[in-house]
C-alpha positions in Angstrom: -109.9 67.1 84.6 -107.2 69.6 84.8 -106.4 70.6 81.3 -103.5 69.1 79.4 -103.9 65.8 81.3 -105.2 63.0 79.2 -108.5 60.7 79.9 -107.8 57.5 81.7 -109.2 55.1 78.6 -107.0 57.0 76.3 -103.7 56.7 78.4 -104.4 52.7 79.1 -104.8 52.5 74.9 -101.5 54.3 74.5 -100.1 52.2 76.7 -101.4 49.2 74.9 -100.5 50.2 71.6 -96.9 50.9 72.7 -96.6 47.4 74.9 -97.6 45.7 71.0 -95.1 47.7 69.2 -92.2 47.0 72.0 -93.0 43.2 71.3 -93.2 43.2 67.7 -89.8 44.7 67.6 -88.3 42.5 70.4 -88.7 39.7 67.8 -88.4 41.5 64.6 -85.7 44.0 65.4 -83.6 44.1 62.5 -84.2 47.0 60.0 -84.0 44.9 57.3 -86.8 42.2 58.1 -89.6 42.8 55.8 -91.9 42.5 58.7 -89.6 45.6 60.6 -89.5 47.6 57.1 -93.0 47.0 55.7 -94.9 47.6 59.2 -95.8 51.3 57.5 -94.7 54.0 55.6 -92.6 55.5 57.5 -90.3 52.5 58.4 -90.0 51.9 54.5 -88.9 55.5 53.8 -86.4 55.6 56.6 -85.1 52.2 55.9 -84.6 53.3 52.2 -83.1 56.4 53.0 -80.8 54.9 55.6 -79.8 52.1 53.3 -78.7 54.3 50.3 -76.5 56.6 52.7 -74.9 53.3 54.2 -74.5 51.8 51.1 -72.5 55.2 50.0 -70.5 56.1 53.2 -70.2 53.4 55.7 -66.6 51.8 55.4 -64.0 50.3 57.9 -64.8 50.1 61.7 -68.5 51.6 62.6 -69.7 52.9 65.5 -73.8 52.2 65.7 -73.8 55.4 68.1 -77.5 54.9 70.4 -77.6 51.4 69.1 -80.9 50.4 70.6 -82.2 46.9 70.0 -79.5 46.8 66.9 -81.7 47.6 64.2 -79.0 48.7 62.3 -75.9 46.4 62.7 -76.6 44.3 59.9 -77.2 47.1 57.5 -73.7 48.6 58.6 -72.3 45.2 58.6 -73.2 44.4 54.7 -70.5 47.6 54.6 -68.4 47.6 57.2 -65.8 45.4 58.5 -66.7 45.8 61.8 -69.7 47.2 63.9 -69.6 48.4 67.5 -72.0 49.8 69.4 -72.9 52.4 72.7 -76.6 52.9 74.5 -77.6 53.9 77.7 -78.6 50.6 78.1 -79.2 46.6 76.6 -82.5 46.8 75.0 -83.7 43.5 73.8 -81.9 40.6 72.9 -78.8 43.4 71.9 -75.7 44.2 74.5 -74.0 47.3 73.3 -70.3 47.0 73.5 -70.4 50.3 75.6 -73.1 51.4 78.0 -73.3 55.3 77.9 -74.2 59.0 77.3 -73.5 59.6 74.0 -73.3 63.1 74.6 -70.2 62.5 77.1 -68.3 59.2 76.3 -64.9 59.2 77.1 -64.7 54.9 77.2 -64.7 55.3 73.5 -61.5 55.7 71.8 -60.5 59.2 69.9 -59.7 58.9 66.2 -60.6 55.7 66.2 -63.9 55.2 63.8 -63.9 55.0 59.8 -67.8 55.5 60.2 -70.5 56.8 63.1 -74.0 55.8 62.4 -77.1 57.3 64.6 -80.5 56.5 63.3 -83.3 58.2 65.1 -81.6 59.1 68.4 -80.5 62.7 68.3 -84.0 64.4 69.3 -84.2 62.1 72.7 -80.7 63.9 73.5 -81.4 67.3 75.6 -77.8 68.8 73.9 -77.6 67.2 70.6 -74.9 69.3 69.7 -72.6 67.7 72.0 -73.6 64.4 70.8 -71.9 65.4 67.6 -68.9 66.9 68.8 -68.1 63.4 70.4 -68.7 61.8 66.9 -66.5 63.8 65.4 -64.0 63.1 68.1 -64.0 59.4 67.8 -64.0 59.5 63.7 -60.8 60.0 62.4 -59.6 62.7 60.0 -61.7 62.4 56.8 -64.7 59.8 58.3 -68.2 59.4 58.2 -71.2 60.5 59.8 -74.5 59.1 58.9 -77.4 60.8 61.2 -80.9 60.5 60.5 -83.2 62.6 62.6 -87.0 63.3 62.9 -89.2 66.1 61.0 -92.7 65.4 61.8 -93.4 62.8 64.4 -95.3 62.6 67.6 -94.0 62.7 71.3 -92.4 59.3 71.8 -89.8 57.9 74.7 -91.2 60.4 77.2 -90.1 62.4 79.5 -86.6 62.2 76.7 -88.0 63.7 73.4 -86.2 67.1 73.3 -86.2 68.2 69.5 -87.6 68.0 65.8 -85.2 69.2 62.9 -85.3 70.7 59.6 -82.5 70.3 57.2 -80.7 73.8 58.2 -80.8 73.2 61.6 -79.3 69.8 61.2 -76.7 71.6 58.9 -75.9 73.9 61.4 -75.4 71.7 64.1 -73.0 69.6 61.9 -70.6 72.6 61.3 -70.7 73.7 64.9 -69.5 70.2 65.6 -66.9 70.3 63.0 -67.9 68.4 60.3 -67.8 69.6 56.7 -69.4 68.9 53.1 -72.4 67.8 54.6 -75.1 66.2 52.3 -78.8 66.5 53.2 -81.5 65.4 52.3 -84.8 64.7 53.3 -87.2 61.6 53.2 -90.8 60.5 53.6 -93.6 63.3 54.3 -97.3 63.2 55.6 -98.4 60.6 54.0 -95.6 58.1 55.9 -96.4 60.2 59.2 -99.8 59.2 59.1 -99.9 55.7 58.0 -97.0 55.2 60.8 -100.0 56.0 63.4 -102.8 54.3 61.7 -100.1 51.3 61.5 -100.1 50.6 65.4 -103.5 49.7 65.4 -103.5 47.5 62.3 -101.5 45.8 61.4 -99.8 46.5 65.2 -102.4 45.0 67.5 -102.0 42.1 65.9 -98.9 41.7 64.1 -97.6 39.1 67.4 -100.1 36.4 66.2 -99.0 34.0 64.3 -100.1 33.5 60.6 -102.2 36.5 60.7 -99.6 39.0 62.0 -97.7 38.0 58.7 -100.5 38.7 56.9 -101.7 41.9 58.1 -98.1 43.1 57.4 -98.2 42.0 54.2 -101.4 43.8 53.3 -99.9 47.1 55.1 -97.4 47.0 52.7 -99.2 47.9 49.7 -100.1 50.8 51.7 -96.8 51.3 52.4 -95.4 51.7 49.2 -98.0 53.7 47.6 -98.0 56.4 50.4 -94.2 56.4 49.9 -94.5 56.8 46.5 -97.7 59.4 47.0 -95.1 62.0 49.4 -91.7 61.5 46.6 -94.0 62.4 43.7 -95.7 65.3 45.1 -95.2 69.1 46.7 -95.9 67.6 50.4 -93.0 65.7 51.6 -90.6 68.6 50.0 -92.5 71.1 52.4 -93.7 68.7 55.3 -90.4 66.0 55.5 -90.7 62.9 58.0 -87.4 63.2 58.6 -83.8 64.6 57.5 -80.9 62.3 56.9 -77.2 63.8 56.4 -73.7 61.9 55.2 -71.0 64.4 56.7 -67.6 64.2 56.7 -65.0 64.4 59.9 -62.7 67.4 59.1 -59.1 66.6 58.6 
């Protein structure tokens, strides 16, 4: 077997594992279902991370920039007045209110957003700095940008996984774009990695079934919040991060 090329029985298991997770989060898309938030450590520390920085700078009319299946919308929505949305394409029950390239997306309006959200989108962008310019362009003077992006993870949405980021790099990126006093901060570490790709086997192969999906989640979740609490409390998620998440402002 030509190296770099992975065994049959280990491709067909992928695949499984990534059919299960697709169908567990056709039916439990929202961020904030405790079924969605719980399913490892790494969902919880997002979710929390995400949740705080809505709760502090979403306002007004959002954009949900790389919308996906709407995971988000409700979180924004508990803040903002209105939610819209933009993808490269309807994925689930969700219809984006645009369909396009968020790196180029001239249907959207200039000036016209109080707040831009983009949860875990950024790395499957091959030029995420133009992604950001186009925020910035649609936010007006003085608005919001709430980005979260990936630290550690493994290759996902192939062949469109591009980047990881550290906190300077997302900094940087940010003030090439034009945005100013940029708060960043970092959340989760190796523990939440890890669990995240222990979770897709269990509780993931059989969080669909009835009853016992429920309860396998339920058990994760003790899991879940002690390896949270295991990468806050200790040096590793300061020096190995899951993932950076920035609140930046628009310049005026």
């Amino acid at each position: 077997m030509p190296t770099g090329e992975r065994a049959p029985d280990a491709m067909t298991s992928a695949s499984l594992l990534k059919r299960q997770r697709e169908s567990f989060l056709d039916r439990h898309s929202d961020a904030a279902d405790w079924k969605n938030r719980y399913f490892s450590a790494a969902t919880l520390a997002l979710w929390r991370a995400a949740s705080t920085a809505t709760a502090r700078a979403c306002r007004g009319r959002a954009l949900d920039a790389g919308s996906g299946r709407g995971s988000w919308q409700g979180t924004i929505l508990a803040h903002a007045r209105e939610c819209h949305s933009i993808d490269l394409e309807p994925r689930g029950d969700d219809r984006p209110t645009w369909v396009g390239d968020l790196m180029q997306m001239p249907q959207v309006p200039s000036a016209h957003y109080d707040t831009v959200v983009c949860h875990q989108v950024l790395e499957h962008l091959p030029d995420p700095g133009r992604a950001l310019a186009e925020f910035h362009r649609v936010l007006v003077p003085g608005g919001s940008l709430i980005a979260s992006v990936p630290h550690l993870s493994r290759l996902h949405e192939l062949p469109h996984d591009y980047f990881r980021f550290t906190p300077n790099g997302l900094a940087a990126l940010l003030e090439r774009a034009g945005f100013v006093d940029a708060d960043i901060g970092t959340y989760g570490g190796p523990f939440s990695f890890l669990h995240h790709q222990l979770s897709f086997v269990f509780p993931g192969l059989v969080a669909g079934v009835p009853v016992l999906g429920a309860a396998a989640i339920a058990i994760n979740a003790v899991f879940s919040l002690a390896l949270t609490a295991m990468d806050r409390i200790g040096p590793a998620g300061r020096l190995l991060p899951l993932g950076v998440i920035a609140v930046a402002r628009a310049r005026e």
